[in-house]
C-alpha positions as CSV (number, residue, x, y, z in Angstrom):
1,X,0.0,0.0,0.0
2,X,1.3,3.5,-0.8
3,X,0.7,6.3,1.5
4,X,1.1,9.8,0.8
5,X,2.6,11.7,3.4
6,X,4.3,14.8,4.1
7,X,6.7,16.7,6.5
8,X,5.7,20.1,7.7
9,X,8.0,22.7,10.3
10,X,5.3,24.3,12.7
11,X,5.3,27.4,14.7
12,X,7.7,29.1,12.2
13,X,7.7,30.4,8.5
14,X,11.1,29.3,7.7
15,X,11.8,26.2,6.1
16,X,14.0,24.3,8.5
17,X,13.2,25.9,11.5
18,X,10.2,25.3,14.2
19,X,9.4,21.8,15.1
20,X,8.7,19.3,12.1
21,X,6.1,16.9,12.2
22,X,5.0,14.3,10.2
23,X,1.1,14.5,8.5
24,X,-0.9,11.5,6.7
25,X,-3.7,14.0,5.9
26,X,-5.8,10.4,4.7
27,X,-5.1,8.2,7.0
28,X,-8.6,6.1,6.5
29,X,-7.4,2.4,5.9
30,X,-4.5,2.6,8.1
31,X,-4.6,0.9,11.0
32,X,-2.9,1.9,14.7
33,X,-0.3,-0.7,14.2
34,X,0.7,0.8,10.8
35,X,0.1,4.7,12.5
36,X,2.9,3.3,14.7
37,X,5.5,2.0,12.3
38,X,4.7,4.9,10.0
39,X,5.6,7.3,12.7
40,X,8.5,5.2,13.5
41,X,10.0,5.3,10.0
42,X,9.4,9.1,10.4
43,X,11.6,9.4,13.6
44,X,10.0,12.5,14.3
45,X,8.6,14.1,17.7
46,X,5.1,13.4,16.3
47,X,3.0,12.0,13.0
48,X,0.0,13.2,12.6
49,X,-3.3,10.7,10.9
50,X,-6.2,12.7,10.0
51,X,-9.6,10.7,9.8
52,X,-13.0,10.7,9.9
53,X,-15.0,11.4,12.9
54,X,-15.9,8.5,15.0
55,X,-18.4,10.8,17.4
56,X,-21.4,13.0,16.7
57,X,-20.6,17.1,16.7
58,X,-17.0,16.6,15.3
59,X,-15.9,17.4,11.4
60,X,-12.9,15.2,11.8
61,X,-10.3,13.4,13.8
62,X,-6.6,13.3,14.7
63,X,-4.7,10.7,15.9
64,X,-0.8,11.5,17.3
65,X,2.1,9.0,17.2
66,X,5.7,9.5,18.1
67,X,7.7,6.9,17.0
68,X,7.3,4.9,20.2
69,X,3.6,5.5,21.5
70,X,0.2,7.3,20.7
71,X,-0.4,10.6,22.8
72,X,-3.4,12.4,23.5
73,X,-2.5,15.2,22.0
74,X,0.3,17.5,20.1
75,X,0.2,21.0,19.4
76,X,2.7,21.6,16.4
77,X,1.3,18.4,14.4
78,X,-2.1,19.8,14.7
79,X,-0.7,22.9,13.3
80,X,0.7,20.9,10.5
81,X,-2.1,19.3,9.8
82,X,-4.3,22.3,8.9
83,X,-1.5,23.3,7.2
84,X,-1.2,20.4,5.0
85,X,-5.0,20.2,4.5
86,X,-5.8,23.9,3.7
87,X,-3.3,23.3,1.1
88,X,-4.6,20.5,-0.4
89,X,-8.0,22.3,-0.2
90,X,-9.4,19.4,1.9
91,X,-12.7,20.0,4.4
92,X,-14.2,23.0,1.8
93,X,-10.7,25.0,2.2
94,X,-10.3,25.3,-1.0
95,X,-10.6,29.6,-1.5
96,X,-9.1,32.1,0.9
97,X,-10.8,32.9,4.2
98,X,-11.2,32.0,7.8
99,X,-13.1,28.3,8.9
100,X,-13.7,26.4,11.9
101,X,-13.4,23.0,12.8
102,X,-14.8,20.8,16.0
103,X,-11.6,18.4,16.1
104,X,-11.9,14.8,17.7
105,X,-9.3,13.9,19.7
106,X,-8.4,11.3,22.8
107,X,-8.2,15.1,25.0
108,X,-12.2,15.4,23.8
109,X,-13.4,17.6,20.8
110,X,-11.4,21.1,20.4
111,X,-12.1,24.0,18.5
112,X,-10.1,25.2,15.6
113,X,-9.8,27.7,13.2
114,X,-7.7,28.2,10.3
115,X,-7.4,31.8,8.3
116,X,-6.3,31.1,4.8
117,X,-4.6,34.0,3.0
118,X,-2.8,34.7,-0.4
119,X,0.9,34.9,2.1
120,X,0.0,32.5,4.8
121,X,-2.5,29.5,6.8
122,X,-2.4,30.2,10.5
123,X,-4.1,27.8,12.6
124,X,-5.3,28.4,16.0
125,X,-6.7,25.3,18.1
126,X,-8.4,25.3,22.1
127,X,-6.1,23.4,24.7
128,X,-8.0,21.7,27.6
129,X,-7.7,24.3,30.5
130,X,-4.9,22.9,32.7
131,X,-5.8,21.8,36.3
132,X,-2.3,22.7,38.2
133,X,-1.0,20.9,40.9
134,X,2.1,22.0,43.3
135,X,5.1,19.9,43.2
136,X,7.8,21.2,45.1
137,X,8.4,17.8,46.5
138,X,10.3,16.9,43.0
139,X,12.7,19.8,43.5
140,X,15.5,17.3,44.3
141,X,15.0,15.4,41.9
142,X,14.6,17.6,39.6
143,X,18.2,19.3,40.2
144,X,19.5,16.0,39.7
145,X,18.0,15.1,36.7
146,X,18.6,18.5,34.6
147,X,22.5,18.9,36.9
148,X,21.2,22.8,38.7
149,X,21.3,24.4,41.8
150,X,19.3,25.4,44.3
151,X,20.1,28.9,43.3
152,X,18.8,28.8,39.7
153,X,14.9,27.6,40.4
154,X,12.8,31.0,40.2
155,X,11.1,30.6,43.9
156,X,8.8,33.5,42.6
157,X,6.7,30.6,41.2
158,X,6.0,27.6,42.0
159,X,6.7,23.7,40.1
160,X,3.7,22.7,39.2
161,X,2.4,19.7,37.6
162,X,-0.4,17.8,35.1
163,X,0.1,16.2,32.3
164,X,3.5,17.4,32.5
165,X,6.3,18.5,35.2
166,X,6.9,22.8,34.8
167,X,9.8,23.7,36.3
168,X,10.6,27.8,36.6
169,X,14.1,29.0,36.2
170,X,15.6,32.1,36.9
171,X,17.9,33.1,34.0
172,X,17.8,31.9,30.4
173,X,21.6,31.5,29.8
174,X,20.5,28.5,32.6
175,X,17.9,27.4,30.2
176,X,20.5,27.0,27.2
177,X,23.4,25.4,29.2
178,X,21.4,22.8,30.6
179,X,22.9,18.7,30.1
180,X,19.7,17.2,31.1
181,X,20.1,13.3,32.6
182,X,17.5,12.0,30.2
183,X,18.1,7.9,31.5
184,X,17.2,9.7,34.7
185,X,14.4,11.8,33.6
186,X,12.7,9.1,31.4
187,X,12.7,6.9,34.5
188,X,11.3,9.6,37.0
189,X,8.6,10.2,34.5
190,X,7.4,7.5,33.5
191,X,7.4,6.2,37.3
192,X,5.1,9.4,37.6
193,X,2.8,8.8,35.2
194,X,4.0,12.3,33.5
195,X,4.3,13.1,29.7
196,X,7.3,15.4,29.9
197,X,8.9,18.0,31.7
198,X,8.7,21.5,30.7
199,X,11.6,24.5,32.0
200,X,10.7,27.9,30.9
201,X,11.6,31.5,32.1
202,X,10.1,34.6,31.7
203,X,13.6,36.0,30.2
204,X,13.0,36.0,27.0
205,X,15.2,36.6,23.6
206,X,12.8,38.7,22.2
207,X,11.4,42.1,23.9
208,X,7.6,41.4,23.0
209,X,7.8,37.9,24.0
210,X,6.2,36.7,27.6
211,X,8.2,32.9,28.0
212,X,11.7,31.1,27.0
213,X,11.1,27.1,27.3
214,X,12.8,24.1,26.4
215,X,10.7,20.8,26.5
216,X,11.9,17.0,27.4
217,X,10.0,13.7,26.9
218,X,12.2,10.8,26.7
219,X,9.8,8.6,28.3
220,X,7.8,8.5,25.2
221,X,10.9,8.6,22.6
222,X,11.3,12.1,22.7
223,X,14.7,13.8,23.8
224,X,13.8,17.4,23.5
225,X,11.0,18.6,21.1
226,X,11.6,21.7,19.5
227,X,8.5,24.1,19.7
228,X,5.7,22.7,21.9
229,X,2.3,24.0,21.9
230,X,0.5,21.8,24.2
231,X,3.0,23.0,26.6
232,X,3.0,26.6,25.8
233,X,-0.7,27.0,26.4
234,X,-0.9,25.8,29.6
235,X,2.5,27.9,29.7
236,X,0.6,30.8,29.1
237,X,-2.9,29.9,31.6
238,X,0.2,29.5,34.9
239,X,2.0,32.8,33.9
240,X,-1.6,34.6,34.2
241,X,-2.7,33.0,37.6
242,X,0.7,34.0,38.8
243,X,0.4,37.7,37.8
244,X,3.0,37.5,35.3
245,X,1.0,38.6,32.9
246,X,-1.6,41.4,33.4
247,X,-5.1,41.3,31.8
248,X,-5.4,44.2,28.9
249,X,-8.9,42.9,28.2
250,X,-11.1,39.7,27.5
251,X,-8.4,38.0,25.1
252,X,-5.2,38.1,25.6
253,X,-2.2,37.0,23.0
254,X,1.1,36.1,24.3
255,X,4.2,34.5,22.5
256,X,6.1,31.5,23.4
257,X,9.5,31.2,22.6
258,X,11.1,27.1,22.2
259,X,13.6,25.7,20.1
260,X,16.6,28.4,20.1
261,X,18.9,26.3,22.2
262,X,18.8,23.5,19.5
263,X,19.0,25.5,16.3
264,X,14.9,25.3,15.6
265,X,13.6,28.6,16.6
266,X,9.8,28.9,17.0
267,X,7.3,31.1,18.4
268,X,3.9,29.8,19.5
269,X,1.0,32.5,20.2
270,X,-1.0,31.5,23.1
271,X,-4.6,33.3,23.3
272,X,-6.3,33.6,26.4
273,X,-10.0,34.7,27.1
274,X,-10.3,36.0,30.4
275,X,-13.2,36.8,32.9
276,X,-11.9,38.7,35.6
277,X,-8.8,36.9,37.4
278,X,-9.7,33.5,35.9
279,X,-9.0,31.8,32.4
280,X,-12.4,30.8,30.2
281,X,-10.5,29.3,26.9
282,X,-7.0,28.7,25.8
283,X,-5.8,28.4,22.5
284,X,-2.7,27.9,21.0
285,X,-1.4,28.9,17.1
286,X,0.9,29.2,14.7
287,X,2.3,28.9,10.8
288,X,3.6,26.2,9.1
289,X,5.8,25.5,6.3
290,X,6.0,22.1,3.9
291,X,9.1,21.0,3.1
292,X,8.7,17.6,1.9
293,X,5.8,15.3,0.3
294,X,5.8,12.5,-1.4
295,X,4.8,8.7,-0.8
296,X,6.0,5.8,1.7
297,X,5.6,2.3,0.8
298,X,4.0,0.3,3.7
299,X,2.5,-3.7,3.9
């Protein structure tokens, strides 16, 4: 069976940069044992398999894979997804404009919209709103598994914890030196039942940006991903309950910054609609670039 596929950079408009992701945008006769090798032969952070719907209210589906597991759900590959399928004029994309999608995914049915324009397709998709949980108990471990001080945690804030671990760190320069112990880390994870672990700062490279991060998941096959989105929104909901980031209004837009350290700069925009001193919605977005299609042979 031939299967056409494509690789797609996210969160950037610069071929080579961002985090690239792997998309089957018809991924209908495949089944999750082939998703899996597929995704294997990939050896990317994530593949992406769009299908039908399998529940009533959603236009279509999404399945994630790294090369070692399924995951709920991954923000750059849903970027390159709509990427992909606004340019292959798939779900009634096929003129210029702005649509919205009720995506199906194992983290329930999410909204999207995609804005399709002569220059550009930006996506933007809802994030489940995080429920935060302190975890200073892990601070420990935590210095052993990425080699810190005591000295370099940012104690304004707190370690927190969902699906993954987020760890605040003073200084950015600390950000890009860090030699994480990823045989460590993997085995601390998985032993907490946690995705990844997430270190951001609010020192940022660029002066309009709110957050620096660097993102980890060797549990699942991942050493470090590039550009993370479903980190950066949840990212974006802690630095508001912490009164990093002061409400301006009902929506607010904040940037991201992941994937300098590594050579893959991206920038994720994280929009939050706010009532008062509490988060109603977050979504995440982004561009994308294509930089290689074509067909993989598969039994």
């Amino acid at each position: 069976m031939k299967i056409a596929i494509k690789q797609i950079d996210a969160f950037t408009d610069i071929p080579l940069a961002g985090n690239p992701a792997g998309v089957v945008s018809r991924a209908d006769e495949l089944t999750p044992e082939q998703m899996q090798r597929i995704a294997h032969e990939m050896a990317l952070s994530e593949t992406a398999f769009i299908l039908p719907p399998s529940v009533p209210g959603a236009d279509l589906r999404i399945r994630w894979f790294t090369p070692f597991a399924e995951v709920p759900l991954c923000g750059h590959a849903t970027i390159a997804s709509f990427h992909a399928m606004a340019e292959e004029g798939m779900h009634g994309m096929t003129e210029l404009g702005t649509y919205s999608f009720a995506l199906e995914t194992r983290s329930g049915i999410l909204s999207v919209s995609v804005e399709k324009t002569r220059d550009s397709i930006r996506t933007f998709f809802e994030l489940p709103l995080p429920e935060f949980v302190r975890a200073g108990q892990y601070k420990l471990d935590i210095m052993r598994i990425l080699g810190i001080s005591l000295e370099e945690f940012d104690n304004r804030m707190p370690i927190v914890m969902e699906h993954y671990l987020y760890v605040p760190i003073r200084r950015l320069h600390t950000i890009f030196a860090l030699k994480p112990n990823f045989f460590a880390m993997s085995q601390f994870l998985a032993n907490r039942k946690l995705l990844g672990l997430c270190v951001f700062t609010t020192e940022t490279i660029d002066r309009g940006s709110a957050v620096h991060s660097r993102f980890f998941a060797p549990a699942v096959g991942i050493t470090e991903d590039p550009v993370t989105g479903s980190a950066n929104g949840p990212l974006g909901v802690y630095l508001f309950e912490r009164g990093e980031v002061l409400p301006t209004g009902e929506t607010i837009v904040l940037t991201g910054e992941q994937g300098d350290a590594i050579g893959r700069k991206g920038r994720v925009l994280i929009q939050l609609n706010v009532q008062g001193d509490r988060v109603e919605a977050v979504h995440v977005g982004g561009t994308a670039v294509t930089i290689l299609e074509g067909d993989m042979l598969i039994e």
